[in-house]
C-alpha positions in Angstrom: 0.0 0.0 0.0 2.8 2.6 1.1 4.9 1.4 -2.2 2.1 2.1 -4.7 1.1 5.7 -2.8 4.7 6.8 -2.6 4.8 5.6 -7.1 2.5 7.4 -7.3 2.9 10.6 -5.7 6.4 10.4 -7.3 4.8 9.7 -11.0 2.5 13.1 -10.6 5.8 15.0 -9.4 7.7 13.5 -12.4 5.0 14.5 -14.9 3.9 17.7 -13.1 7.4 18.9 -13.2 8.7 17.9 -16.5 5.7 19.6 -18.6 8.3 21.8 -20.2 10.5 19.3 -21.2 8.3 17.5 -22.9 6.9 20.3 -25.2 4.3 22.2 -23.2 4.3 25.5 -21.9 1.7 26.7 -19.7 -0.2 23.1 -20.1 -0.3 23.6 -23.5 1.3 21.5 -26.7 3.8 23.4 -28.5 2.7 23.5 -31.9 4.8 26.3 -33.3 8.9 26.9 -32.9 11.4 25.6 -30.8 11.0 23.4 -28.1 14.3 23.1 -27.1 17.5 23.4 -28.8 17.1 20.2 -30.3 13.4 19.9 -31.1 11.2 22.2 -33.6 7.6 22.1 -34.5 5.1 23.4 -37.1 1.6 22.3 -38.1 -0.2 21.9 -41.0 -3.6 21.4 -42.1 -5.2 19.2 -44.6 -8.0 18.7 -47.2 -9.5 15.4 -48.1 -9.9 15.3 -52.2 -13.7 15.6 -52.6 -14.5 13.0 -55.0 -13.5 10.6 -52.5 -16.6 8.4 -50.5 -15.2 6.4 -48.1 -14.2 8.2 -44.9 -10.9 6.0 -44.1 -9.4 7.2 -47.4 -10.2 10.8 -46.8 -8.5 10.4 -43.4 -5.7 9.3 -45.2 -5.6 11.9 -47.7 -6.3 14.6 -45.3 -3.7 13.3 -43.2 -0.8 13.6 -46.2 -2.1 16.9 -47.1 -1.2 18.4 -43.6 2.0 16.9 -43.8 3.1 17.8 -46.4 1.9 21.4 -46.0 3.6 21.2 -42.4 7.0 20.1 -43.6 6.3 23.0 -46.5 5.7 25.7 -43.3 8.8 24.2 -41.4 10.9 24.6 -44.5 10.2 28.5 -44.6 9.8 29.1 -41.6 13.5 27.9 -40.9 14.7 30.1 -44.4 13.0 33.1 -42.9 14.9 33.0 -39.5 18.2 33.2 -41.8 17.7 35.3 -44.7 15.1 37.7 -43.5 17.2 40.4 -45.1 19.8 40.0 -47.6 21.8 42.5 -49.6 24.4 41.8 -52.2 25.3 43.0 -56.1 25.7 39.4 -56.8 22.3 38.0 -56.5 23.3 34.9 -58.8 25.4 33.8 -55.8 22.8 34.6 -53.1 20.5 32.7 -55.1 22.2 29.7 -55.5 23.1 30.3 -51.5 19.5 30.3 -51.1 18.5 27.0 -52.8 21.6 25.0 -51.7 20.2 26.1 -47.8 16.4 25.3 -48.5 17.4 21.9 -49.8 19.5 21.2 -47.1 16.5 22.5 -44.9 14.4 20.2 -46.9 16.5 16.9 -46.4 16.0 18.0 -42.4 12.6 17.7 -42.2 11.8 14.8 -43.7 13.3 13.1 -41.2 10.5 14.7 -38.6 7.2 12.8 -37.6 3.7 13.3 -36.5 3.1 13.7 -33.2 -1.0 14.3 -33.0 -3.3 14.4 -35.7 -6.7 15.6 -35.4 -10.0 15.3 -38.0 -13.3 17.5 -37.8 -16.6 16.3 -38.9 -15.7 16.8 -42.6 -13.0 14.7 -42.7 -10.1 17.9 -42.4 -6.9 17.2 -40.7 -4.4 19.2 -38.9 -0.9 17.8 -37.2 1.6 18.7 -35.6 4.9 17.9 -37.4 8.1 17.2 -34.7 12.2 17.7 -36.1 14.4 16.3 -33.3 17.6 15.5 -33.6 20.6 16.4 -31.9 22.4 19.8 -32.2 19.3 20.6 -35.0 19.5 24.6 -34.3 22.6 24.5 -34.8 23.0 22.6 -38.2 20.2 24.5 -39.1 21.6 28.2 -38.7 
């Protein structure tokens, strides 16, 4: 009896205290920026296709829509942060600066993953799309 209160009085203090940690702030999920040094997240939101009649496959289609429109937001979002303002004559160089860095970007956040995924009535999705991996803020700037 004393060995389960005292597991779980020291589970509540483990969750209760590491809210931060784990992505939230103020009891609420992240769903935009950096976490942590390591972590970043974006959303994204998602149309079904409307020709579609079964409500598994517009799940499905919903779902890949908001990923893909998530990883498209976390790839500019990142850009942004480093060339918010650029000035050069030689804008062929900056240019190719530019699409060598989104592409690099690009490869980064295809590694991510979903970590929730929600659907309305009509079958709309929205996620939130997680980067983690070590040092990323600093590989990415």
């Amino acid at each position: 009896m004393k060995l389960s209160l005292l597991f779980s009085i020291t589970l509540i203090f483990i969750v209760s205290c590491g809210s931060t940690k784990w992505g939230y702030k103020n009891n609420k999920l992240i769903e935009k920026g950096w976490v942590d040094d390591h972590t970043f997240r974006c959303f994204g939101l998602g149309l079904p296709n409307k020709n579609s009649t079964y409500n598994n496959i517009k799940k499905a289609q919903a779902k890949q829509s908001a990923i893909l429109d998530s990883q498209y937001r976390c790839v500019n979002y990142i850009h942004n942060i480093k060339y918010v303002f650029c000035q050069s004559t030689d804008c062929s160089r900056i240019s190719h600066e530019i699409i060598k860095h989104k592409m690099k970007i690009g490869h980064i956040v295809k590694t991510g993953m979903v970590i929730k995924a929600t659907f309305d009535k009509k079958n709309n999705c929205k996620v939130i799309y997680q980067i983690k991996q070590k040092g990323l803020k600093k590989k990415i700037q």
